[in-house]
Rosetta silent file (secondary structure, phi, psi, omega in degrees, C-alpha in Angstrom):
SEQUENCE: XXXXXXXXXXXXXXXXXXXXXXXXXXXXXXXXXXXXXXXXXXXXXXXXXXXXXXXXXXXXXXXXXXXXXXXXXXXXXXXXXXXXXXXX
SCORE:     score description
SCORE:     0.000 S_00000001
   1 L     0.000  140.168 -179.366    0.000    0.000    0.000 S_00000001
   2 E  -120.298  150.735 -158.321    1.363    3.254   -0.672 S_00000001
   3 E  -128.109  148.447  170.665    0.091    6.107    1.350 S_00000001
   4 E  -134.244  140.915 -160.859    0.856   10.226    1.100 S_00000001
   5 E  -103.061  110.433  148.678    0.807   12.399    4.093 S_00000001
   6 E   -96.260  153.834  179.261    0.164   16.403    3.857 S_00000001
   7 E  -176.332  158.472 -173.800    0.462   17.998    6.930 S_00000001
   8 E  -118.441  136.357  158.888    1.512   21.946    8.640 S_00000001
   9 E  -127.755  127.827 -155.900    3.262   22.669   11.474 S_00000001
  10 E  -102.216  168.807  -20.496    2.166   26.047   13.601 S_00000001
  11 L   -62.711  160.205 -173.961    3.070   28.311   14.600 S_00000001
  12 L   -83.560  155.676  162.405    3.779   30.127   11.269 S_00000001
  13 L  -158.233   99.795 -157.424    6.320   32.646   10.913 S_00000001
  14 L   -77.544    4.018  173.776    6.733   34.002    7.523 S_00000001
  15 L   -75.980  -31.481  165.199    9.824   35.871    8.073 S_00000001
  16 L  -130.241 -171.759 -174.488   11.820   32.671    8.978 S_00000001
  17 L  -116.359   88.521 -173.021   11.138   28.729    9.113 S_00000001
  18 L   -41.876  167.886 -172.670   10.681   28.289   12.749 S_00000001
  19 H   -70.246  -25.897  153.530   12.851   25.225   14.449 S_00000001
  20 H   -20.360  -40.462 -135.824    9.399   23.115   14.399 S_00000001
  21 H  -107.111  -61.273 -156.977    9.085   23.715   10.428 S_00000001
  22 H   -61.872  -54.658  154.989   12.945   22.897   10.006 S_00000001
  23 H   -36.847  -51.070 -178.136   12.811   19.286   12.084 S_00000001
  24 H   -80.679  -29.732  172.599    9.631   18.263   10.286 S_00000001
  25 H  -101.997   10.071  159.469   11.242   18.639    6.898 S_00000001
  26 H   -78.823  -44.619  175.395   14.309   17.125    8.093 S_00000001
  27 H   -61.430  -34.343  173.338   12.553   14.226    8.989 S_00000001
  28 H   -66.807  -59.220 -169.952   10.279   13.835    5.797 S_00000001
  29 H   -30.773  -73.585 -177.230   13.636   14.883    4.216 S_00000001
  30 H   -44.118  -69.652 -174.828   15.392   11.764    5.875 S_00000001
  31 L   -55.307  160.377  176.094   13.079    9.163    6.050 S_00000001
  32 L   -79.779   83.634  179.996   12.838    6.601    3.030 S_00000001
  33 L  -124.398  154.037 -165.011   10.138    7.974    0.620 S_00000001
  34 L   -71.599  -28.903 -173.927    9.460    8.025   -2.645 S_00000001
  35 E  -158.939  143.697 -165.004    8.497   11.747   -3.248 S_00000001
  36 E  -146.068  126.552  153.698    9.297   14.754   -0.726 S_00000001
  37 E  -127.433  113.501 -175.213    7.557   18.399   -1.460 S_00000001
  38 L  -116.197  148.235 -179.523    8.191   20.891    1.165 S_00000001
  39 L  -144.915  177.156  167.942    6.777   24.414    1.489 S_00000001
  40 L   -64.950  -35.207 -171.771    5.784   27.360    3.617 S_00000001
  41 L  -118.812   12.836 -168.698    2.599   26.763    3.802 S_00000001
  42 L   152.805  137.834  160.256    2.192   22.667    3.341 S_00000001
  43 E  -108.549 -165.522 -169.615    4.269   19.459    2.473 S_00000001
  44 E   174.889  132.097  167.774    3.732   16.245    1.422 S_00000001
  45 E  -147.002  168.780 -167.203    5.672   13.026    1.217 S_00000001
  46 E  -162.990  113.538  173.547    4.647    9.579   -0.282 S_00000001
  47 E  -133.286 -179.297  170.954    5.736    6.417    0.100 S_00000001
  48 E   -58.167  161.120  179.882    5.346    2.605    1.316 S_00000001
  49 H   -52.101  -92.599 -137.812    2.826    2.480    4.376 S_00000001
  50 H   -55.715  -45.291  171.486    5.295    1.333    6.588 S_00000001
  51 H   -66.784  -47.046  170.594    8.025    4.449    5.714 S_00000001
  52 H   -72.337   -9.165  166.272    5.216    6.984    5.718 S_00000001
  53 H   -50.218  -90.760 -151.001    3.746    5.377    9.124 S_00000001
  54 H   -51.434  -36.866 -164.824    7.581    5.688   10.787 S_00000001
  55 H   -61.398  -65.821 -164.631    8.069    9.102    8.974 S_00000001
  56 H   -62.832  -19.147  166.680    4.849   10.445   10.483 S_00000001
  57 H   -84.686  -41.542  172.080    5.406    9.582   14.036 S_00000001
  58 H   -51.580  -28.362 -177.917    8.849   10.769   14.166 S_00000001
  59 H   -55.907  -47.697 -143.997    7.330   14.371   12.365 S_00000001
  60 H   -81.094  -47.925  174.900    4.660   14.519   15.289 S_00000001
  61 H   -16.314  -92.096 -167.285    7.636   13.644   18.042 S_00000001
  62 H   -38.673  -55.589 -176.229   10.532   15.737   16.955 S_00000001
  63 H  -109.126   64.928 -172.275    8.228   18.651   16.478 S_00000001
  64 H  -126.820  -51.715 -166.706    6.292   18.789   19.086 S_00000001
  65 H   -73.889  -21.471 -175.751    9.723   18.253   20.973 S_00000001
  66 L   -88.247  -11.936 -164.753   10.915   22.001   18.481 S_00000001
  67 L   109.939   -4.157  150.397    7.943   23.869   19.652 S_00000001
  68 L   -24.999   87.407 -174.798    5.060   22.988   17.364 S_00000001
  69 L   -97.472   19.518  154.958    1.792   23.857   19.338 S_00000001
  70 E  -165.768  151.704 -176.603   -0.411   22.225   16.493 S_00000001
  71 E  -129.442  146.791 -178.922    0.330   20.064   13.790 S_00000001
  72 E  -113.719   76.640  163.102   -2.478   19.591   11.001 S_00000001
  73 E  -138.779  172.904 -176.074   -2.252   16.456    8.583 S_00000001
  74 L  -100.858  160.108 -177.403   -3.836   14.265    6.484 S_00000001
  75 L  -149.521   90.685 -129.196   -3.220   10.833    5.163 S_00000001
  76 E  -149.943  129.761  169.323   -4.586    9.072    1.961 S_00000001
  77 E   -59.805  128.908  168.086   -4.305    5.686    0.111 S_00000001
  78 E  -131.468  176.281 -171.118   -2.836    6.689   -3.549 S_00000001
  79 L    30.280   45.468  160.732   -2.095    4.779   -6.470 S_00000001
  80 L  -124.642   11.050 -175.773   -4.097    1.149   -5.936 S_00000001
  81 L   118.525    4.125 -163.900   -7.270    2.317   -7.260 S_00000001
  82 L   -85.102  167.055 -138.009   -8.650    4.401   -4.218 S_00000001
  83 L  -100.482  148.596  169.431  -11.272    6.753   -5.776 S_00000001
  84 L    73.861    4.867  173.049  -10.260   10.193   -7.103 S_00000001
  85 L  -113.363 -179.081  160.173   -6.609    9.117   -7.201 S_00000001
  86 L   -93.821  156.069  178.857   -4.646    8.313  -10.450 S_00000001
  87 L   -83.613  131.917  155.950   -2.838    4.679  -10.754 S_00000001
  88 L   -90.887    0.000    0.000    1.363    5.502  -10.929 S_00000001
């Protein structure tokens, strides 16, 4: 199963990438995945279950542990057929 994760981590601060922001894309960064997009305002990585599982609990850890006081994500089956995705 392959699964992709978007997710935010607050607070925002558009002048710099708070240490929360930096830790969470080190970790996506890090982790074994197939595809890594990182932004200001939302990432995304996508991989096997089992690397985006491990990915996402180390994200909530670490930044939580940087100073994150909310983290926002999402998680979705892609490419076996679930509806509204494309097959890769």
């Amino acid at each position: 199963m392959r699964l992709r994760v978007e997710f935010t981590t607050e607070p925002f601060d558009l002048d710099e990438a708070p240490a929360h922001a930096v830790v969470a894309r080190e970790v996506v960064e890090a982790a074994e995945l197939d595809a890594v997009d990182v932004g200001p305002f939302g990432n995304t990585a996508e991989g096997g279950a089992d690397q985006v599982l491990s990915a996402v609990e180390a994200l909530l850890r670490r930044s939580l542990e940087a100073g994150a006081t909310r983290i926002s994500l999402q998680v979705n089956v892609v490419g076996d057929g679930a509806e509204g995705e494309v097959e890769r």
